[in-house]
GUMI-495664 format. One record per residue (C-alpha): residue in one letter; x, y, z. Coordinates in steps of 0.02 Angstrom, whole numbers, always signed. Each point is the difference from the previous one (the first is absolute). Layout:
# GUMI-495664
+---------+--------+--------+--------+
| residuo |     px |     py |     pz |
+---------+--------+--------+--------+
|       A |      X |      Y |      Z |
...
+---------+--------+--------+--------+
END
This chain:
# GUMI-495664
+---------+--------+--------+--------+
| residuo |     px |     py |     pz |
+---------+--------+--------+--------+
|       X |  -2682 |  +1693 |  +3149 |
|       X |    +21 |   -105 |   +116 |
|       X |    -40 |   -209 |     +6 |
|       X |    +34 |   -132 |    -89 |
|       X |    +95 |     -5 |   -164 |
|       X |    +47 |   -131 |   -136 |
|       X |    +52 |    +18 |   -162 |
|       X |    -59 |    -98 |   -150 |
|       X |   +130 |    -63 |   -118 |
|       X |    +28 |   +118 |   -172 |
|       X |    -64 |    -53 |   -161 |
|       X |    +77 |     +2 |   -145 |
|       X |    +79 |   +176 |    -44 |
|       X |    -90 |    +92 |   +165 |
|       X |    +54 |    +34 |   +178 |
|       X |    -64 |    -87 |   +156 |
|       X |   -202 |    +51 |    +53 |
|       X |    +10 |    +17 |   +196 |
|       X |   -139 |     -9 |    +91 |
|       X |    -12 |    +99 |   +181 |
|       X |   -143 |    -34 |   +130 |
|       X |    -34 |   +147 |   +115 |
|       X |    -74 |   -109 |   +152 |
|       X |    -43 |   +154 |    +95 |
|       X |   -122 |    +38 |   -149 |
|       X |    -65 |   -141 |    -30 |
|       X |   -165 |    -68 |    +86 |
|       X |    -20 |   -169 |    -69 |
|       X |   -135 |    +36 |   -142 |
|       X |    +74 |   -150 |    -89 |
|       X |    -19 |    +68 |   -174 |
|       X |   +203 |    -30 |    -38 |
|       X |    -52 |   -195 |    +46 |
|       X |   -148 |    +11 |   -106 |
|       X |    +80 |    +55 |   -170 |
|       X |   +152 |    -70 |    +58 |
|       X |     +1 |   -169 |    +83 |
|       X |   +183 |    -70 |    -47 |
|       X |    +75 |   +176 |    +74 |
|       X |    -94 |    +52 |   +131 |
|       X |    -84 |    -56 |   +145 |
|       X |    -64 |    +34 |   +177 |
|       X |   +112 |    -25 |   +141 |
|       X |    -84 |    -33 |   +184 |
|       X |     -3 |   +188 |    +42 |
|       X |   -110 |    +30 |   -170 |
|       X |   +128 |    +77 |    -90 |
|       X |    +64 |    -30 |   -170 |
|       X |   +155 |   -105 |    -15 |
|       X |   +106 |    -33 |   -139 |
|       X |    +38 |   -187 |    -26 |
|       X |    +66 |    -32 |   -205 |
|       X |   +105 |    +93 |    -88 |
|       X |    -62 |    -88 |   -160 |
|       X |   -183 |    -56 |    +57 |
|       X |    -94 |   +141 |   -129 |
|       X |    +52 |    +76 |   -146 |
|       X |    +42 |   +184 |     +2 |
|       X |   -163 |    +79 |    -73 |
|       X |    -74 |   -117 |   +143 |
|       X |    +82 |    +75 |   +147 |
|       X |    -31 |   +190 |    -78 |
|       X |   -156 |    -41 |     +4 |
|       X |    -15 |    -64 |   +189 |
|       X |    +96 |   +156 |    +40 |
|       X |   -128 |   +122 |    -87 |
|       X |   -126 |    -86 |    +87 |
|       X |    +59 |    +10 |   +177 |
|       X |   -112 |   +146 |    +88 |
|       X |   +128 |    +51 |   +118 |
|       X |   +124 |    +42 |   -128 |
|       X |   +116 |   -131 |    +93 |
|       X |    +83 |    -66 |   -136 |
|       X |   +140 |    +71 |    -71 |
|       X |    +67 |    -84 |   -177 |
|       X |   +162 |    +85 |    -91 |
|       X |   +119 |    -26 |   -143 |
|       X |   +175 |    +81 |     -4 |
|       X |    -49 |   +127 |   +144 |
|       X |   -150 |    +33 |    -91 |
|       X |   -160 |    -16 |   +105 |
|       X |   -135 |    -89 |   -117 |
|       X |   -157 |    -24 |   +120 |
+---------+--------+--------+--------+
END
């Protein structure tokens, strides 16, 4: 996938959540910066930019990536994809 990419810092006893923005795929439907304002928001092209690694917790940024319609969001764990 490509885009941007940050990772958030582990918690206690996990591995690191990254978070991947396909900016090919996205089209600037804002619902990332909606659900998750202290993560997310629109750059000047409309597309979703990453701009805290510790703005939202976790459950908060699965959620912004579940809600994305484009299915640009990518969030992992280990390898693992999770949205």
């Amino acid at each position: 996938m490509a885009g941007s990419r940050v990772t958030f810092p582990p918690m206690a006893g996990s591995e690191t959540l990254e978070i991947a923005i396909d900016r090919a795929a996205c089209r600037g439907a804002g619902e990332c910066v909606f659900r998750a304002e202290r993560t997310f928001v629109l750059d000047d092209e409309d597309c979703a930019k990453l701009i805290s690694a510790d703005g939202d917790s976790e459950e908060v940024v699965l959620a912004a990536a579940r809600a994305c319609p484009n299915f640009a969001i990518a969030v992992s764990r280990g390898g693992v994809r999770l949205v």
